[in-house]
Every structure is written in structure tokens, then in C-alpha cells.
N, C-alpha and C positions, 0 to 999 in steps of 0.2 A: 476347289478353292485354293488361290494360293495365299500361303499362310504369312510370306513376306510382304504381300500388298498388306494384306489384314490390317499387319503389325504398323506399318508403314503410315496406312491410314488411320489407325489409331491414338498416333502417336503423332499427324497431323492436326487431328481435331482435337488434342488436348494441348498442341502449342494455337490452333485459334483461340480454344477460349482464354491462357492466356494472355494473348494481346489482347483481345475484348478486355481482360479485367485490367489493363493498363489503361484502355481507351475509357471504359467506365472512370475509371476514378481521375480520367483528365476531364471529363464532361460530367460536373456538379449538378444541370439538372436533367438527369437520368436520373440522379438517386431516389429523389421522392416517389417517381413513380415505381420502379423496383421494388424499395422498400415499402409499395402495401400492400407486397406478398406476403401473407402470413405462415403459408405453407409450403411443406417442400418442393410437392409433383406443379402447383401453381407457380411458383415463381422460378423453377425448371424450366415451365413452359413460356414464359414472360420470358423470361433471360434469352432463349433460344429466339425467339422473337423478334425480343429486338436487337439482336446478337445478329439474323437476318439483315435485317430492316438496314443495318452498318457494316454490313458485306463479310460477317463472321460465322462460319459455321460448326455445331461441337453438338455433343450429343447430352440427352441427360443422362447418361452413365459419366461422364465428364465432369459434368457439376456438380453429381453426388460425390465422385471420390477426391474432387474439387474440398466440396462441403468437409467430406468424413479429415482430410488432413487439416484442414484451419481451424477445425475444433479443437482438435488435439493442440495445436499452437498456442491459440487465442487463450487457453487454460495455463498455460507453462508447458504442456508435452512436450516430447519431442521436438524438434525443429530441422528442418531440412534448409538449404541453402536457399535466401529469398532476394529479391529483387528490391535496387533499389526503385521507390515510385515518386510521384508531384510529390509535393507538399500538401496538407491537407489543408480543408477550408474550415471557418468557424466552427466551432460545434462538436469537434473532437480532440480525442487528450493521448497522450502515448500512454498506452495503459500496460504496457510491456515494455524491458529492455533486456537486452539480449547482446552475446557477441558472438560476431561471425568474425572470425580469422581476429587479429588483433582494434576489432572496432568496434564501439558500444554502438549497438543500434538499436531505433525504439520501433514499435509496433502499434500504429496508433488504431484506437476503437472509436466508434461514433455513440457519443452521451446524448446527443441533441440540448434538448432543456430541461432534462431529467437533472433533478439537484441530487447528490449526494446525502443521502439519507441513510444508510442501512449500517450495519455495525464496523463493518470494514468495506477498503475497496476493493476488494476482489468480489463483495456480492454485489456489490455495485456495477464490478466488468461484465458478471452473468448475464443482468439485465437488461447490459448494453446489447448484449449477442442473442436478445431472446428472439430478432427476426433473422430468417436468409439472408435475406443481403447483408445486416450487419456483422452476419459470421462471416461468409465467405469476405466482403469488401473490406481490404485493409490496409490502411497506408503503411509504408515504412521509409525508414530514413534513419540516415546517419546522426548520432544527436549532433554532429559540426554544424547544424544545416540548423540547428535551432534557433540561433541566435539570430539570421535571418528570418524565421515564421516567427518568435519575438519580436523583433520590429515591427510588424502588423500585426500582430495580437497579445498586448502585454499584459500579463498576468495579475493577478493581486500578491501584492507584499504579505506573505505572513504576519500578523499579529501578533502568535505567540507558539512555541513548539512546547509540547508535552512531552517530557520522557520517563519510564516508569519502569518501574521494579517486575512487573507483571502478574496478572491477578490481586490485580489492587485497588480496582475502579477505574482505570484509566479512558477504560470505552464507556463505563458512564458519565465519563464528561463529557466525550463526544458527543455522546448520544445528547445531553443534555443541551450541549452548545447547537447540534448539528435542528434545532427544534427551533428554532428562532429562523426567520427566512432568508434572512440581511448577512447570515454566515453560512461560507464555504468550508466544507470539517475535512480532511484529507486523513484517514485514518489507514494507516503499514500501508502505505502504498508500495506494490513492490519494486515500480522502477525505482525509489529513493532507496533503497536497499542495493541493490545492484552499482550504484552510483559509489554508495558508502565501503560497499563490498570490492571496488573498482582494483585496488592494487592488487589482487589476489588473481584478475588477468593481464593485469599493466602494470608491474612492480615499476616501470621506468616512468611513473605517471607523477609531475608534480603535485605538489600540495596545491599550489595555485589553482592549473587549469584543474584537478577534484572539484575544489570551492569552487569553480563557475561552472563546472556540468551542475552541483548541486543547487548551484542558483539555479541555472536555466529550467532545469527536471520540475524542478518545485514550481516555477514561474508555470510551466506548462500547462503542470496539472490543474494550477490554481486559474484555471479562465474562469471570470466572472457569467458563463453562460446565461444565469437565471438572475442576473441583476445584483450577484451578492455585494458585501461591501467591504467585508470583514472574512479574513483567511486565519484558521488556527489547522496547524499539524500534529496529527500526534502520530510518535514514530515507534519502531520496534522496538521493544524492552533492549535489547544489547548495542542500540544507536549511541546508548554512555560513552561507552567506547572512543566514540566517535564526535563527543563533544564538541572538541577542539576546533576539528572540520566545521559543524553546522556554526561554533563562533566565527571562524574565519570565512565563514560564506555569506553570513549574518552576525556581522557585529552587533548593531545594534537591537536585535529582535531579543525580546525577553524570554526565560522559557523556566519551566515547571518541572519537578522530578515528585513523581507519586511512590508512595512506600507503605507498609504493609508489615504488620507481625510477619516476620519470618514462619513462625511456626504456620501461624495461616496461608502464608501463600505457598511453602511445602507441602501442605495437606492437599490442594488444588493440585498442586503440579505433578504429584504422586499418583494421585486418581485419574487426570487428564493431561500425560504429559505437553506443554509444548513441544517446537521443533528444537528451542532454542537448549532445552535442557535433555537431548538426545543426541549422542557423540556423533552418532553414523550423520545427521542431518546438519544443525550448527553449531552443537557444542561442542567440536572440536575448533572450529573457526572462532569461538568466543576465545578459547582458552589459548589460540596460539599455540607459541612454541612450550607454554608451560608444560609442566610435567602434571596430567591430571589425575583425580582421584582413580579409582579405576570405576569404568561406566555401570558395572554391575552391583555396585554398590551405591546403588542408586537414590536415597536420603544423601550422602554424601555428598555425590555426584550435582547433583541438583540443587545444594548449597552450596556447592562452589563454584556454578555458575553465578548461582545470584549476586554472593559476593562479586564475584570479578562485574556483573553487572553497577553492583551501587561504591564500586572502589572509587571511577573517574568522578561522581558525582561531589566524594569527598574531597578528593585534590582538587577539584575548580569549582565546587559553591561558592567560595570568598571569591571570584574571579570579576562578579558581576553580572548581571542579567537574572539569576535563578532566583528560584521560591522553592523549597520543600513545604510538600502536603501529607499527612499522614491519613489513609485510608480513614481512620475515625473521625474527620472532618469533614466527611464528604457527608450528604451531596452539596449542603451550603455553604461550602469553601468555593466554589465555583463561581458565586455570584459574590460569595466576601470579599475572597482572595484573590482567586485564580484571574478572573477577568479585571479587575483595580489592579493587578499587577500587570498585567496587559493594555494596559491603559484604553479601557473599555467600558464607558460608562456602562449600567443596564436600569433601567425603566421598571416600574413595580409589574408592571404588564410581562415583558420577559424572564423576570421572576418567576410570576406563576407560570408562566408555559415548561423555566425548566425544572423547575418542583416539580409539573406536572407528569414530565417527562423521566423526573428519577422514580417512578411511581413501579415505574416497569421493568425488568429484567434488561440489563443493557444488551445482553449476545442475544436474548430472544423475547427483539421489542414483545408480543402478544402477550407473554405472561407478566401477572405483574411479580414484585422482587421480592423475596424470601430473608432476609437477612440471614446469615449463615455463618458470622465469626464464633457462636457459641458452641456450634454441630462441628468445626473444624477444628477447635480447641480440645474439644472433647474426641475425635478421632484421633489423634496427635498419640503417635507410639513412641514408646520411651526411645528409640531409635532414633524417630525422627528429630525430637527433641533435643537429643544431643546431637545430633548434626545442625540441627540451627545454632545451637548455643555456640558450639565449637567455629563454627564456619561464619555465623554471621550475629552472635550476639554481640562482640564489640561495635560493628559497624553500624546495625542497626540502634546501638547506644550514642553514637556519634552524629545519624541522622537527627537522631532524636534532640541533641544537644543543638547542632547547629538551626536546625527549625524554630528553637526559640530563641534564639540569637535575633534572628531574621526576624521576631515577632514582637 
């Protein structure tokens, strides 16, 4: 055997398949029938097929290690150098961004007419990828190219953006909103994040064109697929920060800041840290150039995220647009407050659907909800306690003051 042909041919059959997956995602109806493969060795065998049938030939050792890399991607892994492809057609959202060399590029998934239901959008993107074909087929593009697939498929205007202290209800108001049919709920989407995070690969990046990738990203996400009417965001707890920006991309959109006994949402964070209050992950990127507590002293550490989390909300509540909510308002601050501030009537009918809907554990819709500010009061170490007190009992005294200003 010679081991140079081998190689040769190997590495033939895997630049066919991909031109095939170029030629796929230029010819829209192939997709239907590809994707009602369900399985792997089946639609291996369909791809090679009709990979034939259009004079491309590859193997299914090809498609599998095809397959095993775009899992890894499509999740956030890894990422290897990718192609730019078409534009895509209706029906899908950039569920990914990403930079290659100095370029934000998105990675789009196929949602079809599946609504956004689940507690965030990442179980949402699993969903998307739960066939073959929607793992391996995947658009990409420069987000420049947005603003033209905008022109032919324009998104819904935000409603209203939620920003929140975390662990504080925030996703059961998703949840609550997201139960109603007529709204589209976009919860941490992580391209919005990437966009917000943007100067940390493009320091020479104006403020302006930031505010129109942030418009564009959001317009994306937001396709009315399933006939919605109404778009409400809710963004990652440390988007505070980032205030300014989502004003300046959206002036006029109103938006909400959810908040939370300190001590309560310590006792959470303690047991189940987020990313956001873990140095190595993003608490160092919250905290900037400041000089932080140190990370191992972790009550600390973790109040002084939060802080630097509810510090912007203080400097521009009186700016215009905001509503502060206090965690013990919920869940009927949603239909009181939250949506009459959003200028959204609700119907006694959507009412009950979302009372019906706070019934349940927002992170794990099947159970129903436990209340638990009494169990986390009562876990609360002297420790922790003076690190709220210290770190964030003035601000959260300030919250408090300014919400009934507001009321």
C-alpha cells in the first residue's frame, strides 16, 4: 500500500465533503430532506447519497469526524479556522459569536418554528442541534453582512431589557413572560455578551459602531419565527456595566433591574458559584483594572462583584427608562410593574397563564417552586454576613431608597 496515496486520498474525500457542505447550505431545499435523519449511520448514509447523486464523493468516517468537530463548536469548544458561507434563509439565528483574527463572526443554528421556551438560550441551542444535519449544517458570517440579511428579515424591537443583580428571580420572569405565545423571551444570549465584551478584542472599536452590532445581534436573535409580537431581553447580571451601551443602542426601550437581599443571593452564590463571581472565568473581567479582594476569600470576593454589579444601576436610575424590583415583589410585579412599565397591557387571561407559570421552579420548569429566602437566611455565616454588610449593605440601602422614589 502506498501510504502517500492513502493520505492523499484522504484528505481528498474530506475537502469533497466540504464543498458538498458549501453546496448544501447554497441549495435550501435539500435541507428538509437531510434533516429527517434522525440518526447518525442513517443520515451518513443519506449525505453520501446524495453527496453522489451532485457528483461529491467522502466517506462516513468523514462525516463522523465531520460531526465529532462541530459539536465541539456549536457548544462554545474549541474552534478551528471556519469558512466564510451564503447567508442564511428564514428560520435561523446566529446562536454563536466568535472572533477569528480581528473579526466578530457569528455562527448561525437552525431554530425552525421551535419558540424559545426553556430557561436560557443555550438549552435552547441544544435543542436546536438535537438532529444531524442541524449539528453538522452551519452558516457563518461576518456580523458586517448583518445589516444586509436585516434588510430581508427584520427583527422585533425589544420591549423591554431586564437586568439583574443575580439570583434574584430574574429567570422567573422569563419564564413567566416566555408562557404567553405573542412573546419572544431572549434570555444571556451568549452572542449579546460577546458584542458587550467586544473592546476586550477590538479596543480601537467605537462606541457607535458597538451600539449597532448591539442593535443588529439583538434584531437577529429577535426573528418573529413563530408569529411573536412582543420581544423582552433579559441580560447577564454584569450587562450593568454596560448600561450605557444598551442606552445608546436603545434609547428609547425601557428596562428593569431585579435585586435581592444581599445576604440571600451570597448564600446562592456560595453554594452554586456563578461564572460571573469566579476570577479565573469573569470575575476578573467585572472587576477590570481594579484591585480585587483576593479570590480565595471568597464571601468577599463575591460581594464585591455584586457590588460593582448594582454600582452602574445607581449612577443611571435617575437617567430615565429604569424600574427597580425587589425579589419580594415577585412574581406579581410582572403583571403590576414590570410589563405597565413596558408599556404592555396584559389581559386577565395572561395573568393566569403567568401565575400559572410562577407555580414552577424557573431553572427546572417540572418541579414546582419551594420558596427558600427563610433556608438561606438561616444558612447565612457570620462571615458571610459581614461581607454583605460591608460590601454591599449601603448600596443595597440605596436600591431600596431609590425604588420607592420610583413608586
Amino acid at each position: 500500500m502506498n501510504l502517500q496515496t492513502t493520505s492523499n486520498d484522504a484528505s481528498s474525500s474530506r475537502a469533497q465533503l466540504e464543498r458538498f457542505h458549501a453546496f448544501v447550505l447554497e441549495n435550501v431545499a435539500l435541507h428538509d430532506k437531510l434533516r429527517r435523519a434522525k440518526h447518525l449511520h442513517a443520515f451518513a448514509e443519506l449525505l453520501i447519497e446524495v453527496g453522489q447523486r451532485h457528483g461529491f464523493a467522502f466517506t462516513a468516517q468523514d462525516v463522523a469526524q465531520a460531526m465529532q468537530a462541530t459539536h465541539v463548536q456549536a457548544l462554545g469548544g474549541a474552534r478551528v479556522r471556519v469558512r466564510e458561507t451564503a447567508l442564511p434563509p428564514p428560520g435561523w439565528l446566529p446562536a454563536r459569536a466568535f472572533w477569528q483574527d480581528q473579526e466578530l463572526c457569528l455562527g448561525w443554528s437552525y431554530f425552525g418554528d421551535r419558540r424559545l421556551v426553556e430557561p436560557f438560550f443555550e438549552d435552547s441551542l441544544r435543542r436546536s442541534l438535537e438532529t444531524p444535519f442541524d449539528l453538522l449544517f452551519q452558516y457563518t458570517s461576518p456580523i458586517a453582512r448583518l445589516a444586509d440579511w436585516l434588510a430581508a428579515h427584520p427583527g422585533l424591537t425589544p420591549r423591554g431589557f431586564i437586568f439583574h443583580m443575580s439570583r434574584c428571580g430574574s429567570t422567573l420572569v422569563t419564564q413567566m413572560l416566555a408562557a404567553l405565545e405573542d412573546n419572544l423571551v431572549l434570555s444571556e444570549a451568549p452572542p449579546l455578551d460577546v458584542v458587550v465584551q467586544a473592546h476586550a478584542h477590538r479596543p480601537d472599536l467605537s462606541e457607535q459602531q458597538q451600539a449597532l452590532w448591539l442593535a443588529w445581534i439583538t434584531s437577529a436573535l429577535g426573528q418573529p419565527r413563530c408569529g411573536e409580537r412582543a420581544m423582552f431581553v433579559k441580560l447577564d447580571s454584569w450587562h450593568t456595566l454596560a448600561l450605557p451601551l444598551f442606552r445608546r443602542a436603545f434609547p428609547s426601550v425601557p428596562w428593569v433591574f431585579l435585586y435581592r437581599d444581599p445576604v440571600e443571593v451570597l448564600v446562592s452564590q456560595i453554594r452554586a458559584p456563578g461564572i460571573h463571581t469566579v476570577h479565573a472565568l469573569k470575575g476578573a473581567a467585572i472587576l477590570g483594572t481594579e484591585a480585587p479582594v483576593e479570590p480565595h476569600r471568597r464571601e468577599d470576593y463575591c460581594a464585591h462583584i455584586l457590588a460593582r454589579i448594582c454600582e452602574p444601576v445607581l449612577a443611571h436610575g435617575r437617567d430615565g427608562g429604569g424600574l427597580l424590583i425587589n425579589y419580594r415583589e415577585l412574581p406579581a410585579a410582572t403583571w403590576t410593574s414590570i410589563l405597565p412599565h413596558f408599556g404592555v397591557a396584559v389581559s386577565a387571561r395572561e395573568r393566569r397563564a403567568m401565575a400559572a407559570a410562577a407555580r414552577y421552579d424557573a431553572k427546572m420548569p417540572g418541579m414546582e417552586f419551594d420558596p427558600d429566602a427563610e433556608d438561606k437566611q438561616a444558612s447565612a455565616t457570620p462571615a458571610l454576613r459581614a461581607a454583605a454588610q460591608e460590601h454591599l449593605g449601603d448600596l443595597y440601602a440605596r436600591l431600596e431608597t431609590l425604588r420607592r422614589e420610583e413608586s
